[in-house]
PDB file of N, CA, C and O in Angstrom:
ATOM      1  N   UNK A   1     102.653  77.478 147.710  1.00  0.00           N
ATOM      2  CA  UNK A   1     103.318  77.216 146.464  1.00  0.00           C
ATOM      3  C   UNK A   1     103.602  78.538 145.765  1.00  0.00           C
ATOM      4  O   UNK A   1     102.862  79.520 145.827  1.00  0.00           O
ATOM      5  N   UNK A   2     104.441  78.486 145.273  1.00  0.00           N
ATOM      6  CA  UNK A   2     104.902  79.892 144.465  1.00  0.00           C
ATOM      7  C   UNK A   2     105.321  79.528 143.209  1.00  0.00           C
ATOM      8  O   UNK A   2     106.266  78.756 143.050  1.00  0.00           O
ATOM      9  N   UNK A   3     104.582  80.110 142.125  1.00  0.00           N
ATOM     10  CA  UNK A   3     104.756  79.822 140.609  1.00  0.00           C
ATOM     11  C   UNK A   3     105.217  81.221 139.987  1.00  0.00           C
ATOM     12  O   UNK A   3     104.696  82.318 140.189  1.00  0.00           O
ATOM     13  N   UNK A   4     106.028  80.999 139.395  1.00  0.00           N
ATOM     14  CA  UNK A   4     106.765  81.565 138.623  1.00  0.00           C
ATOM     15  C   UNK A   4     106.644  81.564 136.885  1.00  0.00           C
ATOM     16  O   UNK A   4     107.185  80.838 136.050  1.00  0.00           O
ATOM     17  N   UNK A   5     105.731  82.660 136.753  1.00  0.00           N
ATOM     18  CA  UNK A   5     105.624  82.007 134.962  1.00  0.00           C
ATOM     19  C   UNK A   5     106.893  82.886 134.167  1.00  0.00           C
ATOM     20  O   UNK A   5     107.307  84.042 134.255  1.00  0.00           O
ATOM     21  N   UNK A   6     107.180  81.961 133.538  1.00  0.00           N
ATOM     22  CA  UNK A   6     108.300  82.168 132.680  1.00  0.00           C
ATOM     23  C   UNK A   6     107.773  82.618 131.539  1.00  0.00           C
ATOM     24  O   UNK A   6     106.807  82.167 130.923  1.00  0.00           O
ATOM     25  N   UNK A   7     108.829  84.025 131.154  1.00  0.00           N
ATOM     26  CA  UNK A   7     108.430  84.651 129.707  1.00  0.00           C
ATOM     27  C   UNK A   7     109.103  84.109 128.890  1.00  0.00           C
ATOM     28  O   UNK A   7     110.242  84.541 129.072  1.00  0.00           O
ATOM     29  N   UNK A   8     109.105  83.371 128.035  1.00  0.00           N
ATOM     30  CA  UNK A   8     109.517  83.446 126.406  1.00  0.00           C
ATOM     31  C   UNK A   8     109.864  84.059 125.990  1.00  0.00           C
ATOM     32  O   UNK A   8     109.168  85.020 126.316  1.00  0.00           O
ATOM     33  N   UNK A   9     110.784  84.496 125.162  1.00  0.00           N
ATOM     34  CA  UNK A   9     110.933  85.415 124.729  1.00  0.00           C
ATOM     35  C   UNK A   9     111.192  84.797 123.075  1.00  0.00           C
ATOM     36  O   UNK A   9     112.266  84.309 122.722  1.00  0.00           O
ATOM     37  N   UNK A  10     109.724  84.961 121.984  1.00  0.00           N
ATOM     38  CA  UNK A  10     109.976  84.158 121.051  1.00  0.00           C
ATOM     39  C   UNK A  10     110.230  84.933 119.598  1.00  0.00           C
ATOM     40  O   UNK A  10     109.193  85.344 119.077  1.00  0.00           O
ATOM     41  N   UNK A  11     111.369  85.168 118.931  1.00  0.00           N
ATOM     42  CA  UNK A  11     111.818  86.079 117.529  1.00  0.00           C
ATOM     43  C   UNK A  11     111.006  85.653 116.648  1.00  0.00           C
ATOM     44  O   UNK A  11     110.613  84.489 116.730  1.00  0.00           O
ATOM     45  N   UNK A  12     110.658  86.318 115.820  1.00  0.00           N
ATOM     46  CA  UNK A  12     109.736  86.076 114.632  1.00  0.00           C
ATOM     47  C   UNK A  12     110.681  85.600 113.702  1.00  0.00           C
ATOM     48  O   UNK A  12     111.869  85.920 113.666  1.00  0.00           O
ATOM     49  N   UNK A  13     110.001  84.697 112.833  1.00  0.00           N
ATOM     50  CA  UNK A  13     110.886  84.173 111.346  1.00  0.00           C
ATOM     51  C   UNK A  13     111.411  84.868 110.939  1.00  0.00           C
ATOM     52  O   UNK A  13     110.761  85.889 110.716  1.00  0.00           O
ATOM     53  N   UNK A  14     112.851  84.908 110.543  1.00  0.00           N
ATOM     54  CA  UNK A  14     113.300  86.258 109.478  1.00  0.00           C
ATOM     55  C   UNK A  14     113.684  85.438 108.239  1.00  0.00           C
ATOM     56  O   UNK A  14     113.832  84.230 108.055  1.00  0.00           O
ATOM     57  N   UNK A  15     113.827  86.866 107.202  1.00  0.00           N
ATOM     58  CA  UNK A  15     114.318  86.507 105.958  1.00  0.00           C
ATOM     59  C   UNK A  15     115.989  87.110 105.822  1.00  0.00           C
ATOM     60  O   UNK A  15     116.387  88.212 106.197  1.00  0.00           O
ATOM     61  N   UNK A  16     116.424  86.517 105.467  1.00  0.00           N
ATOM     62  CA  UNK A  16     118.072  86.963 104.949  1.00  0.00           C
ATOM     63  C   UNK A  16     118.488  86.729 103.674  1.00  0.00           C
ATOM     64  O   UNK A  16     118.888  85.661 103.209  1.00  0.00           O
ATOM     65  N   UNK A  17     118.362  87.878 103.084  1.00  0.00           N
ATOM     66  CA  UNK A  17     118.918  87.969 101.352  1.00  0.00           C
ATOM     67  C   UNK A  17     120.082  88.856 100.657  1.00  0.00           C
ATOM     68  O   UNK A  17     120.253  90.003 100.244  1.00  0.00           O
ATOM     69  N   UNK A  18     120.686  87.797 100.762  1.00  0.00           N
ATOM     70  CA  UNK A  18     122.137  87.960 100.628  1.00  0.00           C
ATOM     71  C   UNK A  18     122.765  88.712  99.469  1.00  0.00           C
ATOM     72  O   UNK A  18     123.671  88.259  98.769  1.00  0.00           O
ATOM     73  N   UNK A  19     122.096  90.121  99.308  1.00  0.00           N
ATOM     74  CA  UNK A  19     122.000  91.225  97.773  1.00  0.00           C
ATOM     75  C   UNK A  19     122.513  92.262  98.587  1.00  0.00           C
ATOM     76  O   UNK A  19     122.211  92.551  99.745  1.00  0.00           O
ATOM     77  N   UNK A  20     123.433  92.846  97.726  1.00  0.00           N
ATOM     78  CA  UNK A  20     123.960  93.800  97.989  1.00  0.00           C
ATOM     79  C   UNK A  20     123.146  95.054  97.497  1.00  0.00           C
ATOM     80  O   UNK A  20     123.234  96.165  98.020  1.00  0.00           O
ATOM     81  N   UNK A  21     122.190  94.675  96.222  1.00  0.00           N
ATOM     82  CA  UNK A  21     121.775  95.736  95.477  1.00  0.00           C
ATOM     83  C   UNK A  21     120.110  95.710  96.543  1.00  0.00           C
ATOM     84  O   UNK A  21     119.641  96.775  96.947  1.00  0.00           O
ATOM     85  N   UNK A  22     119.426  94.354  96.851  1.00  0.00           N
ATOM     86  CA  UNK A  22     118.654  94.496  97.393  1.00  0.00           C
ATOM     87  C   UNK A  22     118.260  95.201  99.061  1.00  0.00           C
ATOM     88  O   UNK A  22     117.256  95.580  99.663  1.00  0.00           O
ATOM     89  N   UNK A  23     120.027  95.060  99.356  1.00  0.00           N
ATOM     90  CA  UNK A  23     119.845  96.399 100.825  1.00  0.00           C
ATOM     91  C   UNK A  23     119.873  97.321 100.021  1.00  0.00           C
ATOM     92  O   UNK A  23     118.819  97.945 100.151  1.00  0.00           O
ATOM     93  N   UNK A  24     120.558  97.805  99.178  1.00  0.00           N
ATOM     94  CA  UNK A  24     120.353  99.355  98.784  1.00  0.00           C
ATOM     95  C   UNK A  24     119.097 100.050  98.245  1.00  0.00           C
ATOM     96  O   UNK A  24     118.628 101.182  98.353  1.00  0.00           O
ATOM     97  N   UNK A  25     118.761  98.981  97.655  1.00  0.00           N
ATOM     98  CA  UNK A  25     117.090  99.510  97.139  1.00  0.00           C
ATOM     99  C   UNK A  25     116.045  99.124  98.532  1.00  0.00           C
ATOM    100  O   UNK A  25     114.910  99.546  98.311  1.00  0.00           O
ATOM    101  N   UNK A  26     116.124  98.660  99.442  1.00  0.00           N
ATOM    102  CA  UNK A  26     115.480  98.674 100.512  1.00  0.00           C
ATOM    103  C   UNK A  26     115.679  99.582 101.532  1.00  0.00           C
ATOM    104  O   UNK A  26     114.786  99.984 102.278  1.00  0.00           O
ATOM    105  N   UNK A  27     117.039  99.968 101.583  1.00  0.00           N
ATOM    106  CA  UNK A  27     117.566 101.143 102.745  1.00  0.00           C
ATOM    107  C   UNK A  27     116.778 102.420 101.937  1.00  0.00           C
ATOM    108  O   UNK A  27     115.785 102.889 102.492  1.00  0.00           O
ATOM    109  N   UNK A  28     117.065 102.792 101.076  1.00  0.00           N
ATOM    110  CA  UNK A  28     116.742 104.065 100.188  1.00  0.00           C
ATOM    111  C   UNK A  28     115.248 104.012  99.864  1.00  0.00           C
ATOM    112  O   UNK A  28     114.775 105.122  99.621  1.00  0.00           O
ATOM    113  N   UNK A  29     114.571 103.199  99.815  1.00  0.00           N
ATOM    114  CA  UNK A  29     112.918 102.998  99.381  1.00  0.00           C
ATOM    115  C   UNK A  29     112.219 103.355 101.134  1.00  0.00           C
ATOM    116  O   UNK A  29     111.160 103.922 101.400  1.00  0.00           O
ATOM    117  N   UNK A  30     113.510 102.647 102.330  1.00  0.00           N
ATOM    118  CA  UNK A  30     112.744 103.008 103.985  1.00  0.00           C
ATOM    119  C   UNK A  30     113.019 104.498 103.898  1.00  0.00           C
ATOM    120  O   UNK A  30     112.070 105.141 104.347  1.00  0.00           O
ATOM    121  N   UNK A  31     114.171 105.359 103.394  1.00  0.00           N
ATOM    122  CA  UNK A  31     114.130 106.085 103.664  1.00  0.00           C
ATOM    123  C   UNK A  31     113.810 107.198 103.051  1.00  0.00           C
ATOM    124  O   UNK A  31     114.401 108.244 103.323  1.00  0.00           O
ATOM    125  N   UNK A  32     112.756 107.138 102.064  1.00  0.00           N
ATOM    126  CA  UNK A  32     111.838 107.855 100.926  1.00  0.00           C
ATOM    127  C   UNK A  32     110.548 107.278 101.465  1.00  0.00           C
ATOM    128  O   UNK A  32     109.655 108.119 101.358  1.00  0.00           O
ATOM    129  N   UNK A  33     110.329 106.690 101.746  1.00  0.00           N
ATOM    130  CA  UNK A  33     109.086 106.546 102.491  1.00  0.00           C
ATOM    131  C   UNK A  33     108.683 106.478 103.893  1.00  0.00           C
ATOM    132  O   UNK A  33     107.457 106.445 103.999  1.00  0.00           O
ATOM    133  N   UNK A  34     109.516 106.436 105.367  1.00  0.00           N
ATOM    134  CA  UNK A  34     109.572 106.611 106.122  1.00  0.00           C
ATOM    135  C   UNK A  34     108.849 105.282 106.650  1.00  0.00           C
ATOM    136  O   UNK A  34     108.298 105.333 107.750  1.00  0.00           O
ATOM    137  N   UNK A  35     108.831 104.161 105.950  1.00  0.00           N
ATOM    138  CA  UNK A  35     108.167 102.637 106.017  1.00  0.00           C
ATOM    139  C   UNK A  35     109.476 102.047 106.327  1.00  0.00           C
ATOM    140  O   UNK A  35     110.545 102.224 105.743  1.00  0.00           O
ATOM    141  N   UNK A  36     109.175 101.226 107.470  1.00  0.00           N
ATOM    142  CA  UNK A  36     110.427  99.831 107.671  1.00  0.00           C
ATOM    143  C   UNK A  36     110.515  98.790 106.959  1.00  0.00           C
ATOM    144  O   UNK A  36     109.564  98.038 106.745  1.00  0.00           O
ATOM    145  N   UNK A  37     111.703  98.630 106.505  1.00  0.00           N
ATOM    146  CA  UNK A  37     111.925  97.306 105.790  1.00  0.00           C
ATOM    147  C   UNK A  37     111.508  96.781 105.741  1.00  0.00           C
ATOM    148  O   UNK A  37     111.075  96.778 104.589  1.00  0.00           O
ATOM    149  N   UNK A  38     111.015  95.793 106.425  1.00  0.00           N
ATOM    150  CA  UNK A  38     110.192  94.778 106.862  1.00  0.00           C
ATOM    151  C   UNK A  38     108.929  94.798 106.137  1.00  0.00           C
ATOM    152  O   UNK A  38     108.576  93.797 105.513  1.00  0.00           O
ATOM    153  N   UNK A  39     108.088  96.050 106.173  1.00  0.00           N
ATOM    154  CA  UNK A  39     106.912  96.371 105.255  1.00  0.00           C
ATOM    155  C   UNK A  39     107.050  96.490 104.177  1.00  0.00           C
ATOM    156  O   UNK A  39     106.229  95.972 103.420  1.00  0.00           O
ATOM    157  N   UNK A  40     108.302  97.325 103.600  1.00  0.00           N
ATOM    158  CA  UNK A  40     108.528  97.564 102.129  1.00  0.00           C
ATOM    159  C   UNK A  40     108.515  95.894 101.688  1.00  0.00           C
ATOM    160  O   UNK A  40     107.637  95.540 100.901  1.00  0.00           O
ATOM    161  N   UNK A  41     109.330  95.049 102.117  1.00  0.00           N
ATOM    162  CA  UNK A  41     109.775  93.524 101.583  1.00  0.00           C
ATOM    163  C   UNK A  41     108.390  92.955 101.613  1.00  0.00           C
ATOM    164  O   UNK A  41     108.018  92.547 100.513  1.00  0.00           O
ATOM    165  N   UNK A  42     107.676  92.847 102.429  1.00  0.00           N
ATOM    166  CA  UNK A  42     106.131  92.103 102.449  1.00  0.00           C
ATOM    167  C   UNK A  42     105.203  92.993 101.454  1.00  0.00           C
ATOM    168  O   UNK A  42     104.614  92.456 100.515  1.00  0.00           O
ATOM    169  N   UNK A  43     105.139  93.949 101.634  1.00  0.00           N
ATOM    170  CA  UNK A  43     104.422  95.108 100.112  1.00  0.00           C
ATOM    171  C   UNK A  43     104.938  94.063  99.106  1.00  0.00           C
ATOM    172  O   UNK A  43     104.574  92.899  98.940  1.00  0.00           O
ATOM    173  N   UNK A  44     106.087  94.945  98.343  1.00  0.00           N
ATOM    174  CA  UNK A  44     106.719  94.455  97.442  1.00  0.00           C
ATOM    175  C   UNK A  44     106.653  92.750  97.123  1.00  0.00           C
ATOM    176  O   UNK A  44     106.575  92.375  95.954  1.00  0.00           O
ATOM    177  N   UNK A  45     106.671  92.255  97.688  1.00  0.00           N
ATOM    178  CA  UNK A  45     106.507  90.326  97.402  1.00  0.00           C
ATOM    179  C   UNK A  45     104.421  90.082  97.468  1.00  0.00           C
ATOM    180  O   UNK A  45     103.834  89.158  96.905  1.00  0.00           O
ATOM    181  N   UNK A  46     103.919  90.906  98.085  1.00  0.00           N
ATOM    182  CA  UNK A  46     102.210  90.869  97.868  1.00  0.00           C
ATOM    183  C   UNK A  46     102.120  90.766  96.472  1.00  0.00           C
ATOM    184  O   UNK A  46     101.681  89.940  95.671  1.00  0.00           O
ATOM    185  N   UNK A  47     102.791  92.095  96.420  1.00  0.00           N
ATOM    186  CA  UNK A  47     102.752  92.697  94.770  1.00  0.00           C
ATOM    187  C   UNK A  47     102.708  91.837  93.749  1.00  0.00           C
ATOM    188  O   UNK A  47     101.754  91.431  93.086  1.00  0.00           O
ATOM    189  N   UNK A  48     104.010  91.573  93.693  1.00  0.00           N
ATOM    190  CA  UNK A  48     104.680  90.483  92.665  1.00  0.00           C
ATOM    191  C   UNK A  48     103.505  89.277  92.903  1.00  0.00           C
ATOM    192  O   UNK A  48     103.024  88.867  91.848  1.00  0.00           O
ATOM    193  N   UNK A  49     102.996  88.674  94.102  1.00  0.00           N
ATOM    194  CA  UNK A  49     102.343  87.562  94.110  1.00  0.00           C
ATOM    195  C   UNK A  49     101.217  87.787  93.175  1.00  0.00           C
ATOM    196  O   UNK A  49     100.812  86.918  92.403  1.00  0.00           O
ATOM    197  N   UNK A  50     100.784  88.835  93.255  1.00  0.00           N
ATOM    198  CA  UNK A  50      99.255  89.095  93.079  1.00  0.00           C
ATOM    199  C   UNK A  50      99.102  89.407  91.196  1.00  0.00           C
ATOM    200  O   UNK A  50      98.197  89.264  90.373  1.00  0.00           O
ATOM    201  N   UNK A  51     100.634  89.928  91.151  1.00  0.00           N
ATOM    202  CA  UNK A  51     100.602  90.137  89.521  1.00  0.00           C
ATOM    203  C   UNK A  51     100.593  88.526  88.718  1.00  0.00           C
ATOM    204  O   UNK A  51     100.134  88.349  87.590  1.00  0.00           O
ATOM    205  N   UNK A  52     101.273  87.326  89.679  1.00  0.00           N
ATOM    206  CA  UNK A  52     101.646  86.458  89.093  1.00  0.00           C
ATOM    207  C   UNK A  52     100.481  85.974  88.534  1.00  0.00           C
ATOM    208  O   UNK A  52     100.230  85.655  87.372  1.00  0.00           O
ATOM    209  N   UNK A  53      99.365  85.965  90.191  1.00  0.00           N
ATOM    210  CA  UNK A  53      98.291  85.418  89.535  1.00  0.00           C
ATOM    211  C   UNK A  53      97.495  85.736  88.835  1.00  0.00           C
ATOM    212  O   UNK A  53      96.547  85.090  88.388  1.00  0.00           O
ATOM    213  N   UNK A  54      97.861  86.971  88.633  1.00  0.00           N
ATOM    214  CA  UNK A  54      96.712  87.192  87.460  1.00  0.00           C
ATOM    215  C   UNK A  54      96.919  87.406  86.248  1.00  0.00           C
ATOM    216  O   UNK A  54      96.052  87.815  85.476  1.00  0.00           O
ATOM    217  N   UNK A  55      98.539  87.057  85.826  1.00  0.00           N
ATOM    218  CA  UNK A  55      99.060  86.858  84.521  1.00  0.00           C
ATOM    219  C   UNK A  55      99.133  85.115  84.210  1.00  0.00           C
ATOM    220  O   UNK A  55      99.523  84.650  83.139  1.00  0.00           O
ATOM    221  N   UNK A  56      98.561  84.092  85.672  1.00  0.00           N
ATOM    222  CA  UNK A  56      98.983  83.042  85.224  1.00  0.00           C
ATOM    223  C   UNK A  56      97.481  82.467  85.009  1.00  0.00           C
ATOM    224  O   UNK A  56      97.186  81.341  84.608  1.00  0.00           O
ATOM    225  N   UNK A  57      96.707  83.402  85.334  1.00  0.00           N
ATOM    226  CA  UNK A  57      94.919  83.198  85.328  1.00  0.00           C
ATOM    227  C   UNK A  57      94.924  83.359  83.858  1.00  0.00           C
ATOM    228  O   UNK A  57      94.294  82.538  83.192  1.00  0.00           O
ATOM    229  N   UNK A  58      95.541  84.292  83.292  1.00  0.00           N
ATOM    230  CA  UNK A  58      95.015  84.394  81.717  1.00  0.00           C
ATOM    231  C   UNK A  58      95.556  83.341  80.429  1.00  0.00           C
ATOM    232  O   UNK A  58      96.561  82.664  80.212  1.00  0.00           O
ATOM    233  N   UNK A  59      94.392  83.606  79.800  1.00  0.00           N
ATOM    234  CA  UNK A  59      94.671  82.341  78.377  1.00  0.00           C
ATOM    235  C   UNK A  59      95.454  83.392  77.397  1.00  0.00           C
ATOM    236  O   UNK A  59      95.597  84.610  77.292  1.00  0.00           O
ATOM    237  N   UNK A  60      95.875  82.193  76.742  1.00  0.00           N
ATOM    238  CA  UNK A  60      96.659  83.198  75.637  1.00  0.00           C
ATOM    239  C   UNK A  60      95.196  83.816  74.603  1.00  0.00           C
ATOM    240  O   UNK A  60      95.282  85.020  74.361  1.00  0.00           O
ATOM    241  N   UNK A  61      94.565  83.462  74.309  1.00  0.00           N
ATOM    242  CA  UNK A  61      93.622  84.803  73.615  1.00  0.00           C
ATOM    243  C   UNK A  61      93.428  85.717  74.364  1.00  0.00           C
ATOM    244  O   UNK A  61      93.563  86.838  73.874  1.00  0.00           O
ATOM    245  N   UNK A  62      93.024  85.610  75.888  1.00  0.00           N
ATOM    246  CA  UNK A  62      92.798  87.198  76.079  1.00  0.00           C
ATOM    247  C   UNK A  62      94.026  88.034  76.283  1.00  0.00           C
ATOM    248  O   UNK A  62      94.124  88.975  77.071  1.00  0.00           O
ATOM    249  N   UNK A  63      94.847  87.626  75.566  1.00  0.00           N
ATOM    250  CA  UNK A  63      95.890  88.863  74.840  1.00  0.00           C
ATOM    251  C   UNK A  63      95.439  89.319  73.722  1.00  0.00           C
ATOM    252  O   UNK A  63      95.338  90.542  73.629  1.00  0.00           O
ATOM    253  N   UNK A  64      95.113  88.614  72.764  1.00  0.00           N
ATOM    254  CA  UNK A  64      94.094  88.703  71.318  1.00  0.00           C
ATOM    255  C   UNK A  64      93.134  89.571  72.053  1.00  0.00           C
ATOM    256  O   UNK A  64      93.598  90.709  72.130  1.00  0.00           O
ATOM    257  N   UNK A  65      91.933  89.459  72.639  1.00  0.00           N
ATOM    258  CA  UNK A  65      91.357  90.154  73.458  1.00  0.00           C
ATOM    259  C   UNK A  65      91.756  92.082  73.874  1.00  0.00           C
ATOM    260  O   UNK A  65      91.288  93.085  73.335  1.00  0.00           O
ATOM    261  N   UNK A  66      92.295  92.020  74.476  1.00  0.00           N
ATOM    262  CA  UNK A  66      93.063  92.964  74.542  1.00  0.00           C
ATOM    263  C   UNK A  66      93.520  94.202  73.693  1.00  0.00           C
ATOM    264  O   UNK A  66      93.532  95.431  73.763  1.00  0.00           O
ATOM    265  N   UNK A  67      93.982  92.923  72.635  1.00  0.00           N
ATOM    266  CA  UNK A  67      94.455  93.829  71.551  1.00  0.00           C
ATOM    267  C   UNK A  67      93.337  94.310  71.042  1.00  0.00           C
ATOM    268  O   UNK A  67      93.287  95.469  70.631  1.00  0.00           O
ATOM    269  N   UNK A  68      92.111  93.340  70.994  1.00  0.00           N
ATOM    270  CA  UNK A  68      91.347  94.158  69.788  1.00  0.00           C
ATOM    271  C   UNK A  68      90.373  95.373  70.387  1.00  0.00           C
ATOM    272  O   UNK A  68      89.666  96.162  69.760  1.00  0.00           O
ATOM    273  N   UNK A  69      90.639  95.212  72.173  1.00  0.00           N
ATOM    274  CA  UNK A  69      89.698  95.916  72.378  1.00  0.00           C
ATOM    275  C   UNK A  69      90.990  97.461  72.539  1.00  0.00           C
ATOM    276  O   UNK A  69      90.476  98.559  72.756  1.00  0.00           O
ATOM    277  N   UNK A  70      92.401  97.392  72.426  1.00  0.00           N
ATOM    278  CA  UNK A  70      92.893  98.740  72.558  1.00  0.00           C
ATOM    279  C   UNK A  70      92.568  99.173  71.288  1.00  0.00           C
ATOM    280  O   UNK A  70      92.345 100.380  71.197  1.00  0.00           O
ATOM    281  N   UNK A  71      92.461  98.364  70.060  1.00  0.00           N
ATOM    282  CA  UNK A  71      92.428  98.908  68.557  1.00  0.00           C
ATOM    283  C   UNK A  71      91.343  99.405  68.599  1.00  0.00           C
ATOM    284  O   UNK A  71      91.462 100.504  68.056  1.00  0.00           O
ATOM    285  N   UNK A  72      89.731  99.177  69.113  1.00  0.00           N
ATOM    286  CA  UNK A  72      88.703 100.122  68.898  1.00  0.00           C
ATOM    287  C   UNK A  72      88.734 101.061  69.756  1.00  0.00           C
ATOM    288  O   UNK A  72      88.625 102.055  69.039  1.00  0.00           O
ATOM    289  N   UNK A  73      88.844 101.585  71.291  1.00  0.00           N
ATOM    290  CA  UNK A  73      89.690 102.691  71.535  1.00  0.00           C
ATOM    291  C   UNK A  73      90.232 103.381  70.805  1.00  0.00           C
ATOM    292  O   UNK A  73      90.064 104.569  71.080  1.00  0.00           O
ATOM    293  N   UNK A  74      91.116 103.105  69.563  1.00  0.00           N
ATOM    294  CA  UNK A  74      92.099 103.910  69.023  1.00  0.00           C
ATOM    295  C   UNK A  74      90.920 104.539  68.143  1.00  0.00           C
ATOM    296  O   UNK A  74      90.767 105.758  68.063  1.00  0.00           O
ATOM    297  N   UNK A  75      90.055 103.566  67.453  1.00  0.00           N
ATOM    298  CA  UNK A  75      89.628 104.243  65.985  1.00  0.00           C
ATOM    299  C   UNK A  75      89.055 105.234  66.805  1.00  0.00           C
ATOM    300  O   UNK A  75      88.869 105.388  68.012  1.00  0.00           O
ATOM    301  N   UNK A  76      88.754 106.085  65.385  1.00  0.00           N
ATOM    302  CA  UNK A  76      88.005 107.593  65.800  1.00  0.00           C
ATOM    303  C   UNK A  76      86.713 107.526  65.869  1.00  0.00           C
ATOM    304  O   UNK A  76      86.124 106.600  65.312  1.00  0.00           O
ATOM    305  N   UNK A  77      86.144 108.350  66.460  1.00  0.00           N
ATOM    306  CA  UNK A  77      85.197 108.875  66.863  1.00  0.00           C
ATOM    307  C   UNK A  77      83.865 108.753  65.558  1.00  0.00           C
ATOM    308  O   UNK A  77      83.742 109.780  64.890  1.00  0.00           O
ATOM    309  N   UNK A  78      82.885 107.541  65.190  1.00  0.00           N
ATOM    310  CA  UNK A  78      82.143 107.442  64.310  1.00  0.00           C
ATOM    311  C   UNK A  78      82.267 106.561  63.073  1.00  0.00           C
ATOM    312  O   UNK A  78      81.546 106.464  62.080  1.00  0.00           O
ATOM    313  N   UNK A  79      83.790 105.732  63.547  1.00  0.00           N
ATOM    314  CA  UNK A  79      83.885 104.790  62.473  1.00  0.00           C
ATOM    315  C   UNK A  79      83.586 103.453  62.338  1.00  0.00           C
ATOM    316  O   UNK A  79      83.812 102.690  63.277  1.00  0.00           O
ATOM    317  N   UNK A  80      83.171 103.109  61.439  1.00  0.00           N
ATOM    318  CA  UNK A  80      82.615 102.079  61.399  1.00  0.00           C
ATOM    319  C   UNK A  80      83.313 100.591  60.644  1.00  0.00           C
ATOM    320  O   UNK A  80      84.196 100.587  59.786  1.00  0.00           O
ATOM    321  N   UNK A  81      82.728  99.561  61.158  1.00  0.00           N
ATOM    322  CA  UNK A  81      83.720  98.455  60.919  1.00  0.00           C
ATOM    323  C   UNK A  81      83.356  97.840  59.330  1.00  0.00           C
ATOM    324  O   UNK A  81      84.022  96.991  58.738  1.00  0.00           O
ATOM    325  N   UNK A  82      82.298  98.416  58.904  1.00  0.00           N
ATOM    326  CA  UNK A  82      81.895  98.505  57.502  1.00  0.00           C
ATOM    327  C   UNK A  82      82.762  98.518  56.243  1.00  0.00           C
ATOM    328  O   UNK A  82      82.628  99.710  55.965  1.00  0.00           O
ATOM    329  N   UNK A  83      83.646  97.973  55.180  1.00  0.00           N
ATOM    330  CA  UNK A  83      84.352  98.605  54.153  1.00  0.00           C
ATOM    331  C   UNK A  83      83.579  97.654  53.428  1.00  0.00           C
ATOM    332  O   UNK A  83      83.995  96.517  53.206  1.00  0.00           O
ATOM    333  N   UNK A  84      82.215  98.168  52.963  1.00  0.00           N
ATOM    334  CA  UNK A  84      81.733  97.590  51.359  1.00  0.00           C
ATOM    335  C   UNK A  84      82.460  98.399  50.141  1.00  0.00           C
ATOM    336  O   UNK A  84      82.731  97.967  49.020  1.00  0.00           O
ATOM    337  N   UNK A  85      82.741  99.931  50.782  1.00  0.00           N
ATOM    338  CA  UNK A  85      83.417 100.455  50.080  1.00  0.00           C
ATOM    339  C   UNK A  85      85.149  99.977  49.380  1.00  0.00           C
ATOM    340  O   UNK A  85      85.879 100.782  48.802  1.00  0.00           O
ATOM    341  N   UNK A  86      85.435  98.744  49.589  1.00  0.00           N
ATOM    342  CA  UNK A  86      86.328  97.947  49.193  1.00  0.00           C
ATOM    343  C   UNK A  86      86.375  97.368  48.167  1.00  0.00           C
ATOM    344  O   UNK A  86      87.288  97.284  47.346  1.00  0.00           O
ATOM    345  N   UNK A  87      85.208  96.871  48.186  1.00  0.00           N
ATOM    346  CA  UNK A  87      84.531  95.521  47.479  1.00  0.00           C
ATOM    347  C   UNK A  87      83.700  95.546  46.438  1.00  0.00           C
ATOM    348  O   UNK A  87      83.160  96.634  46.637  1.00  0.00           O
ATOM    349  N   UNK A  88      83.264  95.164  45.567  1.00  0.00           N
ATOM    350  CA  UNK A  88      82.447  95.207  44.406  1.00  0.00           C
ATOM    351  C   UNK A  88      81.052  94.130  45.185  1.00  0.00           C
ATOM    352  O   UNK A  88      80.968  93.380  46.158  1.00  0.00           O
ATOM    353  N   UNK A  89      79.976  94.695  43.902  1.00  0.00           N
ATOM    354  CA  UNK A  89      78.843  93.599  44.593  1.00  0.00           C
ATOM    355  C   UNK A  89      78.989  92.437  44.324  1.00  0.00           C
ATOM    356  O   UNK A  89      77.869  91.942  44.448  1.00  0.00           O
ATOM    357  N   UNK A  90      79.744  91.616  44.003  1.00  0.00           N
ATOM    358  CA  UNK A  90      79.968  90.416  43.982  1.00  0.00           C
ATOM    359  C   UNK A  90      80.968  89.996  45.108  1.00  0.00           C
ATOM    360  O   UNK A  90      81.469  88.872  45.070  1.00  0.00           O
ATOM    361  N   UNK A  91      81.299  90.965  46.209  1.00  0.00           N
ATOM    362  CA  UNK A  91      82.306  90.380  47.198  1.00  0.00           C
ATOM    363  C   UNK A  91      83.763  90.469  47.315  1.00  0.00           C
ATOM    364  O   UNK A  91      84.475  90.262  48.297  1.00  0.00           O
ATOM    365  N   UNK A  92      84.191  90.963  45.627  1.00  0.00           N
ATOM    366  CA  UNK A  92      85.446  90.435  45.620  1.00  0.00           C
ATOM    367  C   UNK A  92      86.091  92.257  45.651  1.00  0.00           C
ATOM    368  O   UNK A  92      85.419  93.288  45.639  1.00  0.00           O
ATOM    369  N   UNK A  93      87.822  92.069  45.700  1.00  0.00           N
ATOM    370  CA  UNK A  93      87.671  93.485  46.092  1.00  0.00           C
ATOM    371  C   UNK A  93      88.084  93.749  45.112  1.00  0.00           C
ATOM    372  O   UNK A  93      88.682  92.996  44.343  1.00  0.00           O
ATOM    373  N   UNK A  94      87.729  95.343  44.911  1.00  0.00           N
ATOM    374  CA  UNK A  94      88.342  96.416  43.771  1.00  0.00           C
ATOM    375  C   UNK A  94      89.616  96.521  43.382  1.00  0.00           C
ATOM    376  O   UNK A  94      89.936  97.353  42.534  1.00  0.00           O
TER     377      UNK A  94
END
């Protein structure tokens, strides 16, 4: 008996995106980085995935969050969240 195994020959899934601006920013990004298309497009879409989820993980306070923690960063060096100096001893302000 004589068997003959047959090769396959099987193409991988492709993508086709029909941008004129998106070959140009892909030709010029392979050829500033010496990376094939193919990698730049799978990079680039990781990316984006990975930002989604972790802008779609957050609640709207920890933007509030955020903010208050860039505002103590900002203050200077020894200040304190203290202003009695505002206020009279009864609470109310000056």
């Amino acid at each position: 008996m004589n068997f003959e195994l047959e090769t396959q020959i099987v193409s991988e899934p492709q993508l086709s995106v029909r941008s004129a601006k998106a070959r140009d920013l892909a030709h010029a990004l392979a050829k500033r980085t010496g990376q094939p298309i193919n990698k730049l497009v799978e990079q680039a879409l990781e990316h984006f995935e990975l930002e989604l989820r972790q802008s779609t993980a957050r609640k709207p306070e920890d933007v509030l969050w955020d903010l208050m923690a860039e505002g103590r960063r900002a203050a200077p060096a020894g200040a304190t969240p203290v202003h009695d100096d505002f206020y009279d001893k009864n609470g109310l302000p000056i």
